[in-house]
C-alpha positions as CSV (number, residue, x, y, z in Angstrom):
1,X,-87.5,94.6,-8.8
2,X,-87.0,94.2,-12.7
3,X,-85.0,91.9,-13.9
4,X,-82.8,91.7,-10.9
5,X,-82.3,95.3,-10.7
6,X,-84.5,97.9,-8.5
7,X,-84.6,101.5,-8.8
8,X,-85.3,104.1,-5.9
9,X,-87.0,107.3,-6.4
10,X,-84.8,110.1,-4.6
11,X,-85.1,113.8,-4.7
12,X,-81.0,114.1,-6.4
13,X,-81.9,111.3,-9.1
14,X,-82.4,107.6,-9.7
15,X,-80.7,105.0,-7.3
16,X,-80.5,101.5,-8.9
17,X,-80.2,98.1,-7.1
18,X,-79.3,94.8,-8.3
19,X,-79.2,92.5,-5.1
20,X,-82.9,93.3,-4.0
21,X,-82.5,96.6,-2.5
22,X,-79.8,95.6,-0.5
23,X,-77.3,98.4,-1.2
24,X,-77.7,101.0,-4.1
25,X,-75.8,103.0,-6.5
26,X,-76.7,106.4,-8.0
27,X,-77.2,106.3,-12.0
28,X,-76.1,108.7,-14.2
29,X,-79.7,110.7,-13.9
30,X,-77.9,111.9,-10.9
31,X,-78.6,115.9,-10.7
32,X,-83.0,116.1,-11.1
33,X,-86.2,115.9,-8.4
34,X,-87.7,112.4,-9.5
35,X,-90.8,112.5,-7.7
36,X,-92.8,109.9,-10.2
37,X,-91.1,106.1,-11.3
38,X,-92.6,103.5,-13.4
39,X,-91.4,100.3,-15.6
40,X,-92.8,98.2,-18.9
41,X,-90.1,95.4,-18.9
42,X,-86.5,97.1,-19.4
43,X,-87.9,100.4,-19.7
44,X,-87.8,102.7,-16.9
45,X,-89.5,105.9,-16.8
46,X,-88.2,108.7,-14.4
47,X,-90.0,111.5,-14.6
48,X,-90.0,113.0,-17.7
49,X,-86.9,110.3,-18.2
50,X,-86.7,107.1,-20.0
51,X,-84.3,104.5,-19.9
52,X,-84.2,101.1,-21.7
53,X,-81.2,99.7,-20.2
54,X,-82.7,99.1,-16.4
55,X,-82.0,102.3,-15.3
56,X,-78.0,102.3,-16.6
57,X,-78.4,105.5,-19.0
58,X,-81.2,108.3,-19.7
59,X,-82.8,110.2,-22.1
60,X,-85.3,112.8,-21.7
61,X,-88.7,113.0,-23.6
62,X,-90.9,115.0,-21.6
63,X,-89.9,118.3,-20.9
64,X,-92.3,118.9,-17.6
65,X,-91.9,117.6,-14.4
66,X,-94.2,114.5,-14.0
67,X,-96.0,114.0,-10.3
68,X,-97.2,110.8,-11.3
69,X,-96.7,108.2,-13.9
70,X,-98.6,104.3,-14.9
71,X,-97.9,102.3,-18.2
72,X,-101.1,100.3,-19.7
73,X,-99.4,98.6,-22.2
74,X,-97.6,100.5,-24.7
75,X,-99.1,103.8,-23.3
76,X,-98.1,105.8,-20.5
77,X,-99.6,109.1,-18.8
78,X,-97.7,111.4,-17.2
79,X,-99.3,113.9,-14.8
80,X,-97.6,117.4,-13.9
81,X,-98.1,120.6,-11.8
82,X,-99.9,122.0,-14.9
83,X,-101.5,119.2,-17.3
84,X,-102.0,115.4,-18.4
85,X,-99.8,114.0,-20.9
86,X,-99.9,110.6,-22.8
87,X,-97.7,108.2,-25.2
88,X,-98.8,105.8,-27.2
89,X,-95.2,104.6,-28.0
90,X,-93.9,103.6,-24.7
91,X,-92.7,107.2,-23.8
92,X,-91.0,107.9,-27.3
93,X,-93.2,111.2,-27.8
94,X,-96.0,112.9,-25.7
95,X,-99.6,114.9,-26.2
96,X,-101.0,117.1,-23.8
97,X,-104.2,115.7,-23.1
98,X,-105.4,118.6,-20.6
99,X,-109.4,119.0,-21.8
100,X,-111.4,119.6,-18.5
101,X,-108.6,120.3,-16.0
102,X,-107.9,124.0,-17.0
103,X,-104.3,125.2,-16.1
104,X,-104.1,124.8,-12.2
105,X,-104.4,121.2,-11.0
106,X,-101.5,119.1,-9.8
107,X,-101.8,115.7,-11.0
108,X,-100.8,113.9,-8.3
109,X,-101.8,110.0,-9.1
110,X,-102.8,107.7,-12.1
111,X,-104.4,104.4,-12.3
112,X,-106.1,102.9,-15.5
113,X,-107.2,99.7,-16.8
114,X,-108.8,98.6,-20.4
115,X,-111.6,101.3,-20.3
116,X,-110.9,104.1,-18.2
117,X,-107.7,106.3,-16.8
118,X,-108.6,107.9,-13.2
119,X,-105.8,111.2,-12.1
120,X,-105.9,112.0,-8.2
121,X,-105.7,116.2,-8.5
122,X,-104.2,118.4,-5.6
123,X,-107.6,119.4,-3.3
124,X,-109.7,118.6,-6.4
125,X,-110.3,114.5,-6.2
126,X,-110.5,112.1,-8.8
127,X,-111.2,112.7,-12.5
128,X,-111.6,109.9,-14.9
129,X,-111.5,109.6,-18.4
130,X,-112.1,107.1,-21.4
131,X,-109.0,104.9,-22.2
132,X,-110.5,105.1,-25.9
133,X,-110.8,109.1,-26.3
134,X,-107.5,109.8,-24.9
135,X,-105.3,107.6,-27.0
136,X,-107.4,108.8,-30.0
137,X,-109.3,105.9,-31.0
138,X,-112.9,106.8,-32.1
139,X,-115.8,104.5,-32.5
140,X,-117.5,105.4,-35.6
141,X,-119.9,102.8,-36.1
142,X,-123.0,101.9,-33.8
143,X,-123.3,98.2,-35.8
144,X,-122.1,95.2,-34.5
145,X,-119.4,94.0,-37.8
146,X,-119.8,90.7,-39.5
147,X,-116.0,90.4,-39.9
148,X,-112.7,91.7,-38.8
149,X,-111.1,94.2,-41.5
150,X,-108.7,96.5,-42.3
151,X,-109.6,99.4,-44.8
152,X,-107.1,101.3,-46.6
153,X,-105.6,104.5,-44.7
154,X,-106.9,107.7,-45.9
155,X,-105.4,109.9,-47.9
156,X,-102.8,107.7,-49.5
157,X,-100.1,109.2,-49.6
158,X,-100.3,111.5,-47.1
159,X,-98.8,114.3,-45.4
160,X,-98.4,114.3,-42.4
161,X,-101.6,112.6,-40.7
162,X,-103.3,110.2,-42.1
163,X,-106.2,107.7,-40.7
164,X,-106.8,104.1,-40.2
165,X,-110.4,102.6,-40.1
166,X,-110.5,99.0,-38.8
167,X,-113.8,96.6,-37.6
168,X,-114.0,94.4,-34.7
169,X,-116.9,91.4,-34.6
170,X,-116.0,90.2,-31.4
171,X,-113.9,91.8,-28.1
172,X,-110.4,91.0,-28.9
173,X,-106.8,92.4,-27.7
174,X,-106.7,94.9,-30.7
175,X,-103.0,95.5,-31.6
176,X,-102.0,98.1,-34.7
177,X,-98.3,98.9,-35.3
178,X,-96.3,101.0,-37.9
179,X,-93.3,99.4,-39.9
180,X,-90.5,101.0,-42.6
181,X,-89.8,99.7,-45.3
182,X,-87.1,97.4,-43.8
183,X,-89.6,96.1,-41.7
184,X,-88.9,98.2,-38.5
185,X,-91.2,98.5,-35.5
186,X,-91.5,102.4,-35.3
187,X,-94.7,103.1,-33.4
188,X,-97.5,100.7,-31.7
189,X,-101.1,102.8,-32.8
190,X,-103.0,100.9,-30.8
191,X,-102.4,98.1,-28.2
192,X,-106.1,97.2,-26.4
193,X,-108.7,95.2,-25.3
194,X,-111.5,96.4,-27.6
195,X,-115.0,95.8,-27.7
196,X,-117.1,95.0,-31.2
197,X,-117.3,97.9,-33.4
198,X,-116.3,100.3,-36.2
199,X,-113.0,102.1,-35.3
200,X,-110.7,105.1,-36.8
201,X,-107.1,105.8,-35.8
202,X,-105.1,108.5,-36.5
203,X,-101.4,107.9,-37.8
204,X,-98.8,111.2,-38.0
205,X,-95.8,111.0,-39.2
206,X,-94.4,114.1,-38.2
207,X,-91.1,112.9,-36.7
208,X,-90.5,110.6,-39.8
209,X,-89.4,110.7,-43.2
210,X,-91.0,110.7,-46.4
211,X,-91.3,106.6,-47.8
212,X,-93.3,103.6,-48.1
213,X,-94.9,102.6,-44.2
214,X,-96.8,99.5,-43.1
215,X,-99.2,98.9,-40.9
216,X,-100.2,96.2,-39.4
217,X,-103.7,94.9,-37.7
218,X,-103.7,91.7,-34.8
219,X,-106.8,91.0,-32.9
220,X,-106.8,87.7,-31.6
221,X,-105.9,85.0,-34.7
222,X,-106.7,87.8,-37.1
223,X,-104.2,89.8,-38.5
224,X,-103.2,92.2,-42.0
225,X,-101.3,94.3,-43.3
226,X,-101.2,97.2,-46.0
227,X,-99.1,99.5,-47.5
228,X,-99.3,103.5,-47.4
229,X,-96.8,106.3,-48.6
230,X,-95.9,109.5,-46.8
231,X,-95.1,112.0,-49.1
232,X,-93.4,115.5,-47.6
């Protein structure tokens, strides 16, 4: 139940409830196998579906069919009949993130918490894998930082990735998020309990167009922002 509203998985599309299950009605995803369901507040995911009106309307972002789905935040891992995908913008765009399984393994359940993400495989049990590594966050300092910071990205401008070096002193809910010029939330970077260190992330701006960007650094009562320019 989310917000008053439920949603069945069915193998002709998504049923959606708003009395508690009581009676339902088929959505307008009416005509695909949904064999994987998930919600973050008013988004739903489907399958390789999302939907940010409780289930009312659909738009596909993932073009595979997802066995399992789970949402840690603003990330969210899909696994299919032939790899392991993950968004770091609530379901907005995906990367196959398939290193170690190889091309045959059904990925048939997903659980993760702050440090790890653990996918059930078809006759092959679980794999697990760092939270960190696969939402592309690297730890590039061994030493424990004095403050927290946030270093200019690199190149500047850029085009069309360009990275993001940040510090930690203290394990904090680490939260990095992209803004236009108007002052737009386009894409959450990061959005994690880390623990002390040096970090790099990387920011593409592939699906976006050439301007002045923000980005902005919260962890804990820390926060700052600068400015960089992608040029295309």
């Amino acid at each position: 139940v989310l917000a008053g509203a439920s949603t069945n998985v069915s193998n002709n599309g998504i049923y959606r409830s708003t009395n508690n299950g009581q009676t339902w009605t088929l959505t307008t995803l009416n005509n695909q196998s949904i064999f994987a369901l998930a919600v973050s507040s008013s988004i739903v995911f489907a399958g390789g579906y999302r939907s940010t009106d409780y289930g009312q309307t659909w738009i596909q972002t993932l073009y595979q069919t997802p066995r399992s789905l789970a949402v840690n935040g603003s990330y969210v891992f899909a696994g299919t009949g032939g790899g392991f995908y993950v968004s770091t913008n609530l379901g907005l765009t995906w990367t196959l993130k398939n290193e170690g399984f190889g091309n045959n393994y059904s990925i048939d359940a997903i659980v993760s918490n702050s440090d790890y993400v653990f996918a059930g495989t078809d006759n092959y049990s679980v794999w697990k894998r760092s939270m960190i590594e696969l939402i592309g966050i690297k730890q590039i300092g061994i030493f424990v930082p004095e403050h927290f910071s946030l270093s200019q990205n690199y190149p500047n401008p850029f085009n069309p990735v360009t990275k993001i070096e940040f510090s930690i002193p203290k394990s904090s809910q680490v939260k990095i998020v992209i803004y236009d010029l108007l002052g737009k939330e386009i894409e959450i970077l990061v959005s994690q309990q880390l623990k002390p260190g040096e970090y790099e992330t990387d920011f593409d701006g592939s699906n976006y167009p050439s301007g002045v960007y923000f980005y902005k650094l919260t962890a804990g009562s820390f926060s700052a922002v600068n400015k960089m320019v992608l040029i295309k």
